[in-house]
DRENTOR-407577 format. One record per residue (C-alpha): residue number from 1; residue in three letters; chain; x, y, z. Coordinates in steps of 0.1 Angstrom, whole numbers, plus 2048, in hexadecimal, padded with zeros to 3 digits. Example, Ala and Ser with C-alpha at 12.3 -4.5 7.8 and 13.67 -1.06 7.14 Angstrom:
DRENTOR-407577
nr->1 | rest->ALA | kette->A | east->87B | north->7D3 | up->84E
nr->2 | rest->SER | kette->A | east->889 | north->7F5 | up->847
END
This chain:
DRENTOR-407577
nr->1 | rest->UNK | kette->A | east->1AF | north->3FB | up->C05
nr->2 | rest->UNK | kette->A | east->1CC | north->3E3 | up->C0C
nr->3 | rest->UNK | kette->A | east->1E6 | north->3DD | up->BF6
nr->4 | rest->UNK | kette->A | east->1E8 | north->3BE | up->BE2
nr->5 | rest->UNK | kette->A | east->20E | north->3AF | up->BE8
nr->6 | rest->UNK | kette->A | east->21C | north->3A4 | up->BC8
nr->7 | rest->UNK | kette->A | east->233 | north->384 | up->BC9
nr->8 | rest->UNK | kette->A | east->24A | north->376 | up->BAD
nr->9 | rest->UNK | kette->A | east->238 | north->35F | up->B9C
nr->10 | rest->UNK | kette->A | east->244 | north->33C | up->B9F
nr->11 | rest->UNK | kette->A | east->24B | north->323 | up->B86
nr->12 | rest->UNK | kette->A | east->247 | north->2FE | up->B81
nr->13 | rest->UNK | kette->A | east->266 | north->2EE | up->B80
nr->14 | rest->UNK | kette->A | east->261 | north->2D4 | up->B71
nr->15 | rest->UNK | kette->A | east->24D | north->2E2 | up->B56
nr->16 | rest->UNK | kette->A | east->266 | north->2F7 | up->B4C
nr->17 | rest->UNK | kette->A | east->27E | north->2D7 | up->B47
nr->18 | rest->UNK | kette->A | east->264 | north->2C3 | up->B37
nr->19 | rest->UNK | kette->A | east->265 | north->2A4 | up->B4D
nr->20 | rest->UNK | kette->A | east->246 | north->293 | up->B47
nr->21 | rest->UNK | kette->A | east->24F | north->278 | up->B67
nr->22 | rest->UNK | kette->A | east->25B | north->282 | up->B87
nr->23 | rest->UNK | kette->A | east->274 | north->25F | up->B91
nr->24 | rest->UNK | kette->A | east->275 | north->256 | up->BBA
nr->25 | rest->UNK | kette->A | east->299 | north->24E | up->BAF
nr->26 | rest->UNK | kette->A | east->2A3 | north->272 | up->BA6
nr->27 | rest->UNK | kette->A | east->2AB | north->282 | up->BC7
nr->28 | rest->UNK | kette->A | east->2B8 | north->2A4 | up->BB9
nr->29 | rest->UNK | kette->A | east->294 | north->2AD | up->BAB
nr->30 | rest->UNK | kette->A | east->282 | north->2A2 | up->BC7
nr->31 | rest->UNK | kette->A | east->299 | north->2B6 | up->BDE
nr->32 | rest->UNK | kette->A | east->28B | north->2DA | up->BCF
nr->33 | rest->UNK | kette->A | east->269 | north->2C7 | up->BDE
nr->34 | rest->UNK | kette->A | east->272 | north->2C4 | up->C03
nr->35 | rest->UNK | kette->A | east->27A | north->2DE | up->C1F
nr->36 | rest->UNK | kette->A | east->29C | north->2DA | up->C37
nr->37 | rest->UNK | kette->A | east->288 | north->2C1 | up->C4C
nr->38 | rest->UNK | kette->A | east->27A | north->2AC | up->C30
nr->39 | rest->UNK | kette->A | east->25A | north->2B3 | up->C2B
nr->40 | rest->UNK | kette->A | east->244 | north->2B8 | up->C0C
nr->41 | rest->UNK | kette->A | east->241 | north->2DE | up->C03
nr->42 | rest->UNK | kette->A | east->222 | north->2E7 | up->BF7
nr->43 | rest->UNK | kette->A | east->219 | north->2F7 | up->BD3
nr->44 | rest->UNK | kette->A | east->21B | north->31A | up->BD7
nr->45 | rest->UNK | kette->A | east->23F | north->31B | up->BEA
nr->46 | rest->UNK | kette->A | east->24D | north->308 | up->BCA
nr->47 | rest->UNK | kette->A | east->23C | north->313 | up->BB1
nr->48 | rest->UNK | kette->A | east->232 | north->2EC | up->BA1
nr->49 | rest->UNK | kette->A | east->215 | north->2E8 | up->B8F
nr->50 | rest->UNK | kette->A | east->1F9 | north->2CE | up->B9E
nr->51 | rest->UNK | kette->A | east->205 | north->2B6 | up->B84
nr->52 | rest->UNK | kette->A | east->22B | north->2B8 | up->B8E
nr->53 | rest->UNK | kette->A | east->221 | north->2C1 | up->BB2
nr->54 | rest->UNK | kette->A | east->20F | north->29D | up->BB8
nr->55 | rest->UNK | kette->A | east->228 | north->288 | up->BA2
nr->56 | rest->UNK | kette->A | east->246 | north->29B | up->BBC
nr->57 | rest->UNK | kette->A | east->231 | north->28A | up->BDA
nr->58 | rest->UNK | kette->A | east->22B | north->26A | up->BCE
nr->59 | rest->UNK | kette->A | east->252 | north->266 | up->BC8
nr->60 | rest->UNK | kette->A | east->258 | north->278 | up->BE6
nr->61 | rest->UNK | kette->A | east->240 | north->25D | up->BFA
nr->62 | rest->UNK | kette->A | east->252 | north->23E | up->BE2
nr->63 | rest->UNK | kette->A | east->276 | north->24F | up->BEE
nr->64 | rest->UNK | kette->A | east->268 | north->24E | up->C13
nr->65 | rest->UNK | kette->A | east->266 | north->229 | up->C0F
nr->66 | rest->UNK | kette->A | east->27C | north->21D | up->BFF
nr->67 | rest->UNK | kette->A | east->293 | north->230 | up->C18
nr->68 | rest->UNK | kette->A | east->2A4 | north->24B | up->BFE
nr->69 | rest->UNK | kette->A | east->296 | north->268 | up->C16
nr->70 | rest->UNK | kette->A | east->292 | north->268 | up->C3B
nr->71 | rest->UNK | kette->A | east->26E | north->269 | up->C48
nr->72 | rest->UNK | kette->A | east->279 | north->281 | up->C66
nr->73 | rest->UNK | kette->A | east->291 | north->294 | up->C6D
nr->74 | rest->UNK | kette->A | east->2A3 | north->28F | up->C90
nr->75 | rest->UNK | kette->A | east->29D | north->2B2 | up->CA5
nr->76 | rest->UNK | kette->A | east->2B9 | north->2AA | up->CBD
nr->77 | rest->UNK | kette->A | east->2D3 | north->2A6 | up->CA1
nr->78 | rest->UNK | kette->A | east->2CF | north->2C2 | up->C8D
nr->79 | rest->UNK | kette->A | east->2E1 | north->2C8 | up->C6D
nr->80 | rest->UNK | kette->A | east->2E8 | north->2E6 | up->C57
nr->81 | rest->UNK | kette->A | east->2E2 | north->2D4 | up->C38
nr->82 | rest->UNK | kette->A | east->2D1 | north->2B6 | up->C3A
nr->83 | rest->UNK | kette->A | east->2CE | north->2B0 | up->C12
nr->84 | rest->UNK | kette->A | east->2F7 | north->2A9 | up->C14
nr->85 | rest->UNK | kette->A | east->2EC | north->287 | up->C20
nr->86 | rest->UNK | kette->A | east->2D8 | north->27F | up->C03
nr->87 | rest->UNK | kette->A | east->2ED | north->26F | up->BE5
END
């Protein structure tokens, strides 16, 4: 029989800091949320718990519009770290 791989088991953030509400505002939280080209990681490469994990997207969706995060990233322009431009 095969192996079974064993990962770390992941954590939820947020539970462990006891935030109860997850603010679009707060761009140093939501940036543990997104990958180098912005996008929404899903639940089992961070670790959040469904709770957390849907209150990170709705901000995440808010920041999008109110213009705090970039919907795309621009391919021809690539940057090393692209959370540097985030305040």
């Amino acid at each position: 029989m095969a192996e079974r791989r064993k990962f770390k088991k992941r954590y939820c953030k947020y539970c462990e800091a006891k935030i109860d509400f997850i603010d679009y505002k707060d761009l140093k939280s939501l940036k543990h949320s997104l990958s180098e080209r912005y996008k929404i990681m899903p639940r089992r490469l961070t670790g959040n718990c469904k709770r957390h994990q849907d209150m990170a997207s709705q901000a995440i969706k808010r920041a999008r519009e109110v213009a705090f995060i970039p919907y795309i990233v621009d391919r021809k322009n690539v940057v090393e770290t692209p959370f540097d431009y985030i305040k």
